[in-house]
C-alpha positions as CSV (number, residue, x, y, z in Angstrom):
1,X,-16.3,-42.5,-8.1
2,X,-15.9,-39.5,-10.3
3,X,-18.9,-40.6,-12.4
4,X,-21.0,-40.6,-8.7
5,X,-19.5,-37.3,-8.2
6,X,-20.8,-35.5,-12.1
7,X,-24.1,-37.3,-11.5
8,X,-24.6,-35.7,-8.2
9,X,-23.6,-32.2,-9.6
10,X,-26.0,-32.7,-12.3
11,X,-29.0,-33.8,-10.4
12,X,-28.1,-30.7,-7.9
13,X,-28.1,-28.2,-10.9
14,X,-31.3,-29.7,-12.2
15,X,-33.1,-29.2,-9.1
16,X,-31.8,-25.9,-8.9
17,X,-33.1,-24.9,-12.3
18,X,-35.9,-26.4,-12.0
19,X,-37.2,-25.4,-7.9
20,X,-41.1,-25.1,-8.1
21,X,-41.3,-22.6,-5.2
22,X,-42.1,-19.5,-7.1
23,X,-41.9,-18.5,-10.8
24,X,-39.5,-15.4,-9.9
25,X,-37.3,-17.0,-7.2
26,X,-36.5,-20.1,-9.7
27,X,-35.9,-17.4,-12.0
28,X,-33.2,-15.6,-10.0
29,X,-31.7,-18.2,-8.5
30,X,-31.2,-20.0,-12.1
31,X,-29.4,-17.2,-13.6
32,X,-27.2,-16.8,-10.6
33,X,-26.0,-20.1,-10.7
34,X,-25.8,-20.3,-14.0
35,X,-23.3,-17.2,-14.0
36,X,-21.5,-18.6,-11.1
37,X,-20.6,-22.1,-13.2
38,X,-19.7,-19.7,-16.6
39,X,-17.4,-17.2,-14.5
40,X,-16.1,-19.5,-11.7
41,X,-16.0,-22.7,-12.1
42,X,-13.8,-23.9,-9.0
43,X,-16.6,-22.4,-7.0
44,X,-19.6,-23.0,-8.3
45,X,-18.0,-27.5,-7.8
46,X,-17.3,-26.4,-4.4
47,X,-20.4,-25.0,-3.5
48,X,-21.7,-28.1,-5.2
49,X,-20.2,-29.8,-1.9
50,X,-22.5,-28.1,0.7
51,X,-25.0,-28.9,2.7
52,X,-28.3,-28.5,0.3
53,X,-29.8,-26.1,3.1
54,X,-26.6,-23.8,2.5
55,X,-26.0,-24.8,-1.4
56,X,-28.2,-21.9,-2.9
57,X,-26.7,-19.3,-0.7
58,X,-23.0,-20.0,-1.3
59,X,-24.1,-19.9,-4.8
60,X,-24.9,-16.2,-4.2
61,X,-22.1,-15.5,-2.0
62,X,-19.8,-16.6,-4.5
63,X,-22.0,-14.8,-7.7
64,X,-21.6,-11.8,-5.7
65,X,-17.4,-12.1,-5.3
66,X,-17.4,-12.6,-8.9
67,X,-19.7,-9.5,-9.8
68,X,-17.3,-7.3,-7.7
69,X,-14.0,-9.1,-9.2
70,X,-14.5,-8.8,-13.1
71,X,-15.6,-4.8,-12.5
72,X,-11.7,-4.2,-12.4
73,X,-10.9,-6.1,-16.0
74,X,-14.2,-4.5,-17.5
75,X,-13.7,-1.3,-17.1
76,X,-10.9,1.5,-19.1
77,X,-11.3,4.1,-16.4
78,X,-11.8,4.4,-12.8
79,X,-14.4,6.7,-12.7
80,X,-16.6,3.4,-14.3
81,X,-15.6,1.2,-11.4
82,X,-15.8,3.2,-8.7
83,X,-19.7,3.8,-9.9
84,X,-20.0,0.1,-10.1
85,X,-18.2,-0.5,-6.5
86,X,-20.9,2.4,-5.2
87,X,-24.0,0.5,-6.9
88,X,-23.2,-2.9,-4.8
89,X,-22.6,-1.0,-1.8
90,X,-26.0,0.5,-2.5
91,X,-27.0,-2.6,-3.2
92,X,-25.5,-4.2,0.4
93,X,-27.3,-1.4,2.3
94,X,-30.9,-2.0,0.8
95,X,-30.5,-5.4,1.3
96,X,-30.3,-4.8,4.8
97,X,-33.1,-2.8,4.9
98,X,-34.9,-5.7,3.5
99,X,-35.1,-3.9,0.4
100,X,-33.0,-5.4,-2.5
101,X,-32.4,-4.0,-6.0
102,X,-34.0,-5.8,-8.9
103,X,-31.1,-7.7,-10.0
104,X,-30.7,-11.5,-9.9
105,X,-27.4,-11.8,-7.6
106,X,-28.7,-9.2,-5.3
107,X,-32.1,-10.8,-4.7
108,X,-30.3,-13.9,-4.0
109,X,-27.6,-12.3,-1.7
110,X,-31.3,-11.2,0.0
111,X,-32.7,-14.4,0.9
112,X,-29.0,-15.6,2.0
113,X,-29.0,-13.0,4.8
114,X,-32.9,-13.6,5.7
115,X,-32.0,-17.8,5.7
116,X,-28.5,-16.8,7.2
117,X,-28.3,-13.5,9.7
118,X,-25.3,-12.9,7.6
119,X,-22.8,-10.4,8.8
120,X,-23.1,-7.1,6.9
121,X,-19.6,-6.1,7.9
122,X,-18.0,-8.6,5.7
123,X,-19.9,-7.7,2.5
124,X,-18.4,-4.0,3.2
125,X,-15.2,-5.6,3.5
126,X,-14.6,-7.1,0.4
127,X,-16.3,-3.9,-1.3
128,X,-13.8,-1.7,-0.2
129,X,-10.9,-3.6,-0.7
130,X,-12.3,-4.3,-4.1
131,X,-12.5,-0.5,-4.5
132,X,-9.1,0.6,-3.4
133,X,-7.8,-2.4,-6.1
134,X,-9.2,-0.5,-9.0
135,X,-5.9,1.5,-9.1
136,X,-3.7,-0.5,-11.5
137,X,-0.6,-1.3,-9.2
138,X,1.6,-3.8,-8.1
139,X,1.9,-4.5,-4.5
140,X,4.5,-3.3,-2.8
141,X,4.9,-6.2,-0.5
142,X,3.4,-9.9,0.5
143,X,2.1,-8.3,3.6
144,X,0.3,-5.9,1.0
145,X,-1.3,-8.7,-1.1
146,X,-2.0,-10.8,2.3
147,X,-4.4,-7.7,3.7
148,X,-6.3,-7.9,0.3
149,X,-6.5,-11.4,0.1
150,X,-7.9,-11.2,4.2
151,X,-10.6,-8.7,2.9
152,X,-11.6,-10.2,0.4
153,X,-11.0,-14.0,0.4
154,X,-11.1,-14.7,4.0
155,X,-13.9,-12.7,4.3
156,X,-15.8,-14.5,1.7
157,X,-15.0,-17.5,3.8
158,X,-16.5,-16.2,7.1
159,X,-19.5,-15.6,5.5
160,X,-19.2,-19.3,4.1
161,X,-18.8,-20.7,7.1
162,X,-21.9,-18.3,8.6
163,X,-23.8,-19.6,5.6
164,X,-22.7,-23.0,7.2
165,X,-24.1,-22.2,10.6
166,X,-20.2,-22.5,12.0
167,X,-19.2,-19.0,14.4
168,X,-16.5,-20.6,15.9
169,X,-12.9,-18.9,16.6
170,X,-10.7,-21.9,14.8
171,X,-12.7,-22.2,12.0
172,X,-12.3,-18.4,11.4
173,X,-8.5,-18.6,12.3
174,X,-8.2,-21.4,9.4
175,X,-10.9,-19.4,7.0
176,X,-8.3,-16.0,7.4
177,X,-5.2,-18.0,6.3
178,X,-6.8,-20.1,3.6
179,X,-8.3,-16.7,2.2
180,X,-4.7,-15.3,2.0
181,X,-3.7,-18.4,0.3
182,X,-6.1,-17.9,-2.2
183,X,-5.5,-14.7,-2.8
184,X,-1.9,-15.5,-3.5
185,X,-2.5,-18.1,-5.4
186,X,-5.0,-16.3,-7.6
187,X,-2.5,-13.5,-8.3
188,X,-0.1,-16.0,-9.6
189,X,-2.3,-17.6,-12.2
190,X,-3.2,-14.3,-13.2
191,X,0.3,-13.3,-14.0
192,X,0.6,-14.1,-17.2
193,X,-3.0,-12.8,-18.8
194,X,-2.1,-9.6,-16.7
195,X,1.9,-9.6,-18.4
196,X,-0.1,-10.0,-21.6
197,X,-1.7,-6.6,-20.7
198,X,0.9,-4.9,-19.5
199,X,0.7,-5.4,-16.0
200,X,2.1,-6.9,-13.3
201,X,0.6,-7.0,-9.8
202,X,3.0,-9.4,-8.1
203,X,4.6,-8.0,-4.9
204,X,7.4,-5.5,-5.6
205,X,9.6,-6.9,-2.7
206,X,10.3,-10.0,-3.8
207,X,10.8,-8.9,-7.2
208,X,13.3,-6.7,-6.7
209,X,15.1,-9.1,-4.2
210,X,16.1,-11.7,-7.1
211,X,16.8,-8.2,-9.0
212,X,13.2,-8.9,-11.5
213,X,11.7,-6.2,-13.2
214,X,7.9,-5.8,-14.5
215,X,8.8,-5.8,-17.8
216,X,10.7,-9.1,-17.1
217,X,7.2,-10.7,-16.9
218,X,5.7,-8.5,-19.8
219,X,8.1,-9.8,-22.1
220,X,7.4,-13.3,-20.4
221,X,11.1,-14.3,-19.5
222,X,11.9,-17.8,-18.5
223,X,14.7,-16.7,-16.6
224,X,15.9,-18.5,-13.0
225,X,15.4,-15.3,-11.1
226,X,12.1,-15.1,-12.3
227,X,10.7,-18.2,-10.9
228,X,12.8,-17.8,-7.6
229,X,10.0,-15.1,-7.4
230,X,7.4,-17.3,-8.8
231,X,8.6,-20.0,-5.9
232,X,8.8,-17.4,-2.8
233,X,5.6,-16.3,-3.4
234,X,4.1,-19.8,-4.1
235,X,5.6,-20.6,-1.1
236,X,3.7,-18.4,1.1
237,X,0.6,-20.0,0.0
238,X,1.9,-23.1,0.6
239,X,2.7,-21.8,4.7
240,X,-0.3,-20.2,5.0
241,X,-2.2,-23.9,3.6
242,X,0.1,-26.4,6.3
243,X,-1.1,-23.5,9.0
244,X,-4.7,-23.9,8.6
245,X,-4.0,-27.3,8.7
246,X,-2.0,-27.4,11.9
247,X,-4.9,-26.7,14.2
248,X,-7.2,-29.2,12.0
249,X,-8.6,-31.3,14.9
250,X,-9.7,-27.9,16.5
251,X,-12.1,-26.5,13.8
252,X,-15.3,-28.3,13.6
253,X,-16.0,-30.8,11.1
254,X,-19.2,-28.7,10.0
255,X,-17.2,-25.9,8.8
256,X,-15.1,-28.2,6.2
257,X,-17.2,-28.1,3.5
258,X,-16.0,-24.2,3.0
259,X,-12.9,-25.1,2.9
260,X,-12.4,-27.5,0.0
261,X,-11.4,-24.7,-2.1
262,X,-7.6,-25.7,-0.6
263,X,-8.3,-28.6,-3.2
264,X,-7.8,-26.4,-6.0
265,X,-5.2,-25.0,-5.1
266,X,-2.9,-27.7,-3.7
267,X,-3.2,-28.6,-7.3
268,X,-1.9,-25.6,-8.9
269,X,0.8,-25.5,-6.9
270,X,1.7,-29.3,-7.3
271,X,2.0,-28.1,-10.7
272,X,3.2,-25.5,-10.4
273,X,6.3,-27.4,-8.6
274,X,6.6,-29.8,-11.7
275,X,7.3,-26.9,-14.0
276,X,9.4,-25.8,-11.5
277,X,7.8,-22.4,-11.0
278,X,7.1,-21.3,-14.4
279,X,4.5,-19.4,-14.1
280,X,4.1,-19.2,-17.8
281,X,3.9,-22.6,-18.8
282,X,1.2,-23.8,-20.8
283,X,-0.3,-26.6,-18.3
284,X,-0.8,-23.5,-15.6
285,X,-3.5,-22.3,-17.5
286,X,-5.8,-25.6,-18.4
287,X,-8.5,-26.6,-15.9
288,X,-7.8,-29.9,-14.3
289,X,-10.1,-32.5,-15.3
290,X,-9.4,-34.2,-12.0
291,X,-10.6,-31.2,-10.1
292,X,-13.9,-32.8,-9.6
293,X,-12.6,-36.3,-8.3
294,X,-10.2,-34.8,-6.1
295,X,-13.0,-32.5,-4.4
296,X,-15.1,-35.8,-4.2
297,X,-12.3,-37.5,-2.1
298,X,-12.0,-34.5,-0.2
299,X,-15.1,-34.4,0.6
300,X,-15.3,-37.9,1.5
301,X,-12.8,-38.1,3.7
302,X,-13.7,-35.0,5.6
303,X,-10.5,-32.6,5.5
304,X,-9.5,-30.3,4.1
């Protein structure tokens, strides 16, 4: 079944490279896919998953999210980011006006709202959240982290789920808490290349409850109180997953395929449980090599 699965994503990335619809447009849409699979790798399988009428634009969508995220780890002074930040909400607004820059994701993001009628709101969104991150903090609470995740992963998901053809109520209630899952979940696994750079972004509340201090995780302490943080946050991810879940039968079955990034993510935190919360365990940090089967039974049998 796995094999199936690999030869699928490999005859769907062949096609993609190799689209005879215009010399330019292959162009573009090759690099951006090709980024996409380099810089995020659970994504680019997921997209994999979709529809082929909606494949090539969640490619973009999710070449775009990564564009805006790396700006914060590229960058040694604000000044530089908030530049880049203004460029793609330059970009957003000409795209709109049916006038993209020449740059391969933003050509790409083009065609997704001509094919799509994408919602311009949500592109602003995750821009301006993105932008108020630059500043090198930790939140202060999970409610803090949550509002960043909605911005920016949830809303990536409504656009998903547009990209989809789904506008439907449940679907977007399920799309907001599997975005702030995300989110949580992707500040955790960044915790420990973060400590290794002298930051810490988990929320300050729950640190300071178990009596945990930033430098606890700088120095990368193994100590109990440490992963009774690890485990409260985890655990809101976890609440926010069985949610989305709980009204299942409501959301429509179109809109699943944009939610099979849960996949990923039950599997870092069944990990995650097995190392009972260490967040700096070795085994946190490889990709799982059954990431792609698991998707395909997903997939398969329609849930998420």
């Amino acid at each position: 079944m796995i094999l199936q699965f690999m030869i699928l994503c490999t005859v769907i990335v062949f096609n993609l490279m190799a689209h005879p619809s215009g010399q330019t447009k292959a162009y573009h849409s090759r690099l951006a896919t090709s980024y996409l699979q380099k810089r995020d790798y659970e994504g680019f399988l997921c997209s994999l998953l979709l529809p082929a009428e909606s494949r090539t634009s969640a490619f973009a969508l999710r070449a775009f999210n990564v564009e805006l995220a790396q700006i914060k780890d590229s960058i040694t002074q604000k000044t530089t980011g908030l530049m880049r930040m203004q460029f793609w909400r330059e970009a957003v607004e000409d795209i709109f006006c049916d006038n993209p820059p020449h740059q391969p994701v933003a050509t790409e993001l083009w065609r997704a709202v001509k094919r799509h009628n994408l919602t311009k709101m949500w592109f602003m969104k995750i821009i301006g959240e993105r932008e108020k991150n630059l500043d090198d903090r930790a939140y202060r609470n999970i409610q803090e982290l949550e509002t960043y995740a909605e911005n920016t992963q949830s809303a990536l998901l409504y656009l998903t789920l547009e990209v989809l053809g789904v506008r439907d109520i449940h679907a977007d209630h399920a799309a907001s808490h599997i975005g702030k899952a995300q989110g949580i979940v992707t500040c955790l696994r960044a915790t420990p290349y973060h400590s290794t750079r002298q930051k810490v972004f988990l929320p300050m509340d729950i640190c300071m409850l178990h009596g945990v201090s930033q430098e606890d995780f700088i120095r990368g302490k193994q100590e109990k109180k440490m992963r009774d943080v690890i485990y409260d946050i985890a655990s809101q991810a976890h609440i926010h997953l069985e949610h989305a879940r709980s009204f299942s039968k409501k959301v429509p079955v179109k809109a699943y395929p944009a939610f099979f990034c849960t996949v990923a993510l039950d599997d870092y935190l069944c990990n995650m449980r097995k190392v009972d919360f260490n967040i700096f365990h070795p085994s946190l940090q490889k990709k799982s090599p059954l990431l792609p089967l698991h998707l395909y039974i997903r997939s398969w049998k329609k849930t998420y």
